[in-house]
DRENPA-3360 file (N, C-alpha, C; in nm, 2 decimals, always signed):
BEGIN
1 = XXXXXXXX = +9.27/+11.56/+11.37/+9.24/+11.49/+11.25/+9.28/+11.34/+11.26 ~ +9.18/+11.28/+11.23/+9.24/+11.10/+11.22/+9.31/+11.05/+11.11 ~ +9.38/+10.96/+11.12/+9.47/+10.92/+11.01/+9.50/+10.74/+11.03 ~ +9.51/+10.69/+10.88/+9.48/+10.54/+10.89/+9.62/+10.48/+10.97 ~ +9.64/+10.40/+11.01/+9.77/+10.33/+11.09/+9.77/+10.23/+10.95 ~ +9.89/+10.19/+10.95/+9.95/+10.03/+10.84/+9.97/+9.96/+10.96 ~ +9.89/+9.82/+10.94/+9.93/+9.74/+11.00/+10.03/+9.62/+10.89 ~ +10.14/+9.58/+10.96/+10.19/+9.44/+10.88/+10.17/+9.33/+10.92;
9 = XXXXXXXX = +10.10/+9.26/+10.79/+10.05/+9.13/+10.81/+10.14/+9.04/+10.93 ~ +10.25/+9.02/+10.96/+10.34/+8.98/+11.07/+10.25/+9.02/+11.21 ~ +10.20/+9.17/+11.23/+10.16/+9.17/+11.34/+10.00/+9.17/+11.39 ~ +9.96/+9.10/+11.25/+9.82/+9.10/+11.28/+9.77/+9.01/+11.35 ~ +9.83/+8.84/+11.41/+9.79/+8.79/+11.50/+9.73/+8.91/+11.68 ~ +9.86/+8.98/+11.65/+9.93/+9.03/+11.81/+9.76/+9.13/+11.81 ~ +9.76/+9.20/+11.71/+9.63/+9.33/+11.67/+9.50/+9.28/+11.71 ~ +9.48/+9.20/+11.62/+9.35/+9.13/+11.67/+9.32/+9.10/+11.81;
17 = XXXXXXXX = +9.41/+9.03/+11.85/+9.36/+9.01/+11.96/+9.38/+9.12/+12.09 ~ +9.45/+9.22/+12.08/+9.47/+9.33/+12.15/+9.40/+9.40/+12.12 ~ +9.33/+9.47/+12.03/+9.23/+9.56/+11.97/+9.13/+9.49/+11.93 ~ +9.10/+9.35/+11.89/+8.90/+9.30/+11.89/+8.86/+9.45/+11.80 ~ +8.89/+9.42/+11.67/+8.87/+9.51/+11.57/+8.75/+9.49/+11.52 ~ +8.67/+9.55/+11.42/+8.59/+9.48/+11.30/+8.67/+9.51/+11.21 ~ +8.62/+9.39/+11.16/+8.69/+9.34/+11.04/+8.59/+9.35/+10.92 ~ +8.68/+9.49/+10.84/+8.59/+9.50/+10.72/+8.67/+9.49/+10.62;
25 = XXXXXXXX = +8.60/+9.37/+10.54/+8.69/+9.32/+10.37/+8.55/+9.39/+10.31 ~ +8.71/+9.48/+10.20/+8.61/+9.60/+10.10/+8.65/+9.51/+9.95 ~ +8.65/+9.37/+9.93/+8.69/+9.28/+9.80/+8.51/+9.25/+9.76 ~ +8.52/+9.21/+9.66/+8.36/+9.16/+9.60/+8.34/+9.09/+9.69 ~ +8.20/+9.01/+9.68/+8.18/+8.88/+9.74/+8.21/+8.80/+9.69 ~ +8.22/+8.77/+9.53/+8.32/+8.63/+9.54/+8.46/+8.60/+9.60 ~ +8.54/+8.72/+9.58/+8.64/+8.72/+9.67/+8.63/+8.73/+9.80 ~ +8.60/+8.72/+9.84/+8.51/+8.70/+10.02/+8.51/+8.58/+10.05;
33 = XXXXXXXX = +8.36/+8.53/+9.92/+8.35/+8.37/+9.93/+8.51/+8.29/+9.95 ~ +8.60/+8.32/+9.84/+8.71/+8.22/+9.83/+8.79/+8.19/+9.96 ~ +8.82/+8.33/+10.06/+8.91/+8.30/+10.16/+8.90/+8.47/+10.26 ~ +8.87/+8.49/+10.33/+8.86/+8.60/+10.41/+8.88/+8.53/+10.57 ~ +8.94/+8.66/+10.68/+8.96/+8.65/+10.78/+8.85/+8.65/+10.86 ~ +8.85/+8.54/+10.98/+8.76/+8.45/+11.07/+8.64/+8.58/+11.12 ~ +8.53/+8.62/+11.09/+8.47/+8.72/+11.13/+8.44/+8.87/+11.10 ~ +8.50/+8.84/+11.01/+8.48/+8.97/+10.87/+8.37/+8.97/+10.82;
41 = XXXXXXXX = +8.35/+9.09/+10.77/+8.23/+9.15/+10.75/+8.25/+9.20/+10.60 ~ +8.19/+9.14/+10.51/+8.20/+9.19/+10.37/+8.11/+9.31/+10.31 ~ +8.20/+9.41/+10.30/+8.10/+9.53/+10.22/+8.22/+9.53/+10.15 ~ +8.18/+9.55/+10.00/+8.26/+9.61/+9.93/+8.28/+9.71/+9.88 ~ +8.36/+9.75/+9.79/+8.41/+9.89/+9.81/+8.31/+9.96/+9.78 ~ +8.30/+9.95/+9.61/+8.16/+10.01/+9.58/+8.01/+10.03/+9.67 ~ +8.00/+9.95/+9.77/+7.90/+9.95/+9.82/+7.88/+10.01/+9.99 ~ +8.01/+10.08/+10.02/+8.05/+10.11/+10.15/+7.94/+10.24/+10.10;
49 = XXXXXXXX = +7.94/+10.36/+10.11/+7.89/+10.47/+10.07/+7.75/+10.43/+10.11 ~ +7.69/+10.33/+10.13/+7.54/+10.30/+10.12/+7.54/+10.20/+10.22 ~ +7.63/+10.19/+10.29/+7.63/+10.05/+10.37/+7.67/+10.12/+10.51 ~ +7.72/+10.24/+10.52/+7.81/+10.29/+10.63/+7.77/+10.28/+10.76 ~ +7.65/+10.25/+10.80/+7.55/+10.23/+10.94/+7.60/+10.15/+10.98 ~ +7.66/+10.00/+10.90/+7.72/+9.88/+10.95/+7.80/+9.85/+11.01 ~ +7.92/+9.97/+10.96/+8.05/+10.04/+11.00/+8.05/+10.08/+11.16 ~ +8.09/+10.01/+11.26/+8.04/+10.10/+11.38/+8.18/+10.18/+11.45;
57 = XXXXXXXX = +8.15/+10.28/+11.46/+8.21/+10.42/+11.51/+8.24/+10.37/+11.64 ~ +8.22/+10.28/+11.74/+8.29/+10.32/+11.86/+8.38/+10.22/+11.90 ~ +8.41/+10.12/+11.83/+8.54/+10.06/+11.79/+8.65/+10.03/+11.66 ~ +8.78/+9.98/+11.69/+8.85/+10.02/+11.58/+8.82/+9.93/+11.49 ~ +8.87/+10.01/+11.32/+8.83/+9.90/+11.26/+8.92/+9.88/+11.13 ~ +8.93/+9.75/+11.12/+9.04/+9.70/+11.03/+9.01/+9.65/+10.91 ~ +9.06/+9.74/+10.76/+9.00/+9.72/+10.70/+9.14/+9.66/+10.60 ~ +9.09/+9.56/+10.47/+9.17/+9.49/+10.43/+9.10/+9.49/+10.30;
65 = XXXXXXXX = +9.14/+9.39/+10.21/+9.12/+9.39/+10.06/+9.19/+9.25/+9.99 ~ +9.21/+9.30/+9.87/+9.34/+9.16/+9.78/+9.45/+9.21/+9.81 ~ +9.51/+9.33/+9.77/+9.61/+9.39/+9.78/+9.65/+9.52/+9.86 ~ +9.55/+9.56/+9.89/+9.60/+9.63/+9.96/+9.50/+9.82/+9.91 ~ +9.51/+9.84/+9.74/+9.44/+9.94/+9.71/+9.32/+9.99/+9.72 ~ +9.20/+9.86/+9.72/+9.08/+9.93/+9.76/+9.10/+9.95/+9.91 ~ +9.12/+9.88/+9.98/+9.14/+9.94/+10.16/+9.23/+10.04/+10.16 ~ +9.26/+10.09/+10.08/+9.34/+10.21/+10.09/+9.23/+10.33/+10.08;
73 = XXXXXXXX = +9.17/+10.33/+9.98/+9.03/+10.40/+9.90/+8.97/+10.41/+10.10 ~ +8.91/+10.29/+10.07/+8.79/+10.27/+10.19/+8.86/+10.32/+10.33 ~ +8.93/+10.30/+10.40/+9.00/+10.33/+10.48/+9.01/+10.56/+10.49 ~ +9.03/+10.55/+10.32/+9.00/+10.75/+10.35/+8.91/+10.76/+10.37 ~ +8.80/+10.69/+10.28/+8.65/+10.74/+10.28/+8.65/+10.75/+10.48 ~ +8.64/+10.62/+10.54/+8.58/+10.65/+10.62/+8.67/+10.74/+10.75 ~ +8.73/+10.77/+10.72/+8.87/+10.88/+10.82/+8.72/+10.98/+10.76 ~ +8.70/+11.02/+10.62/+8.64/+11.16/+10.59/+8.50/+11.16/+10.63;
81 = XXXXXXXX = +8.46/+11.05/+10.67/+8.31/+11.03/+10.70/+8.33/+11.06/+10.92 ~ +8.47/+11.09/+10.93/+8.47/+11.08/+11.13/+8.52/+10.98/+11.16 ~ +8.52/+10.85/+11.12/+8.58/+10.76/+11.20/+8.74/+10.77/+11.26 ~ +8.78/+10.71/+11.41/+8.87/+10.71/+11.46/+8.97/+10.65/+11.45 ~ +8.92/+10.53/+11.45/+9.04/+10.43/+11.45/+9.04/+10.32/+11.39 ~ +9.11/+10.37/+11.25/+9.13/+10.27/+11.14/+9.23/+10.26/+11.10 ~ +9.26/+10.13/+11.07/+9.41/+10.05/+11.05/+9.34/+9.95/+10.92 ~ +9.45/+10.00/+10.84/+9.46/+9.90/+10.72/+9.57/+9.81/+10.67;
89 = XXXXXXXX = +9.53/+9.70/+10.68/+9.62/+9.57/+10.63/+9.75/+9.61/+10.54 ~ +9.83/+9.60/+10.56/+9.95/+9.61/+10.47/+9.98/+9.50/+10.34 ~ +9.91/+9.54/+10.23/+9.95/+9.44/+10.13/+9.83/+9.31/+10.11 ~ +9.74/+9.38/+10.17/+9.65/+9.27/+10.23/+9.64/+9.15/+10.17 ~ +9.50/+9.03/+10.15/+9.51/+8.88/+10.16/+9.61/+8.86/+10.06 ~ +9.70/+8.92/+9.96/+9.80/+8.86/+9.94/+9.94/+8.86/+10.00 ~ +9.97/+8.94/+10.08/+10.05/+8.96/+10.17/+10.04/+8.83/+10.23 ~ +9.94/+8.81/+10.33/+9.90/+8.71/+10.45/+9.91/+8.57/+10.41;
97 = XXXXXXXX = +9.85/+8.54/+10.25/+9.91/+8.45/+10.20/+10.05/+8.44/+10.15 ~ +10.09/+8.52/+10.16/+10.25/+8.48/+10.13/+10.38/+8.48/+10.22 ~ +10.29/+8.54/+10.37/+10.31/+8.48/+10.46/+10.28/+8.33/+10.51 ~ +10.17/+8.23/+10.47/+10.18/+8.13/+10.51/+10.26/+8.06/+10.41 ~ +10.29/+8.07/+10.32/+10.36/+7.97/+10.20/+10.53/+7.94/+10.29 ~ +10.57/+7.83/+10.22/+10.68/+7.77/+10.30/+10.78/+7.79/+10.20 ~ +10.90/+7.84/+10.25/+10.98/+7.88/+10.21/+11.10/+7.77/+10.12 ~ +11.12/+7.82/+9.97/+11.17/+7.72/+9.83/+11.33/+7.69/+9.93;
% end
């Protein structure tokens, strides 16, 4: 049985580029629009179920959000739909952003 990995925003430079993921943000598209990671692919949550073809099965894939809940959601769905290798963002784009902020 497959099961999702947590990735921490800290190691998501190292991930990417060792694993060359797809990158799927399950946020609306206006939240897409505002700020998403360099090559992501926007489905969102609601819209994965109908979208799943885009998803591709033979590499891993990293899925992310605002906070972290809907990639939690999306991330089961697609473990239950077969997929292998899925890692979700820890705390997602607000984590990452609060990783860049500079410290008071």
């Amino acid at each position: 049985m497959s099961q999702v990995n947590l990735l921490q925003p800290t190691d998501l430079k190292d991930f990417l580029q060792k694993e060359q993921p797809f990158l799927l943000d399950v946020r609306t598209m206006d939240e897409f629009r505002g700020k998403h990671l360099e090559g992501a692919v926007n489905i969102p949550l609601d819209a994965l179920p109908y979208k799943l073809e885009e998803v591709p099965r033979d590499r891993s894939v990293l899925v992310y959000c605002l906070h972290g809940m809907r990639s939690g959601k999306a991330a089961a769905f697609l473990v239950a739909k077969g997929y292998a290798k899925i890692t979700m963002l820890d705390g997602g784009m607000d984590a990452l952003e609060e990783l860049e902020r500079p410290a008071l």
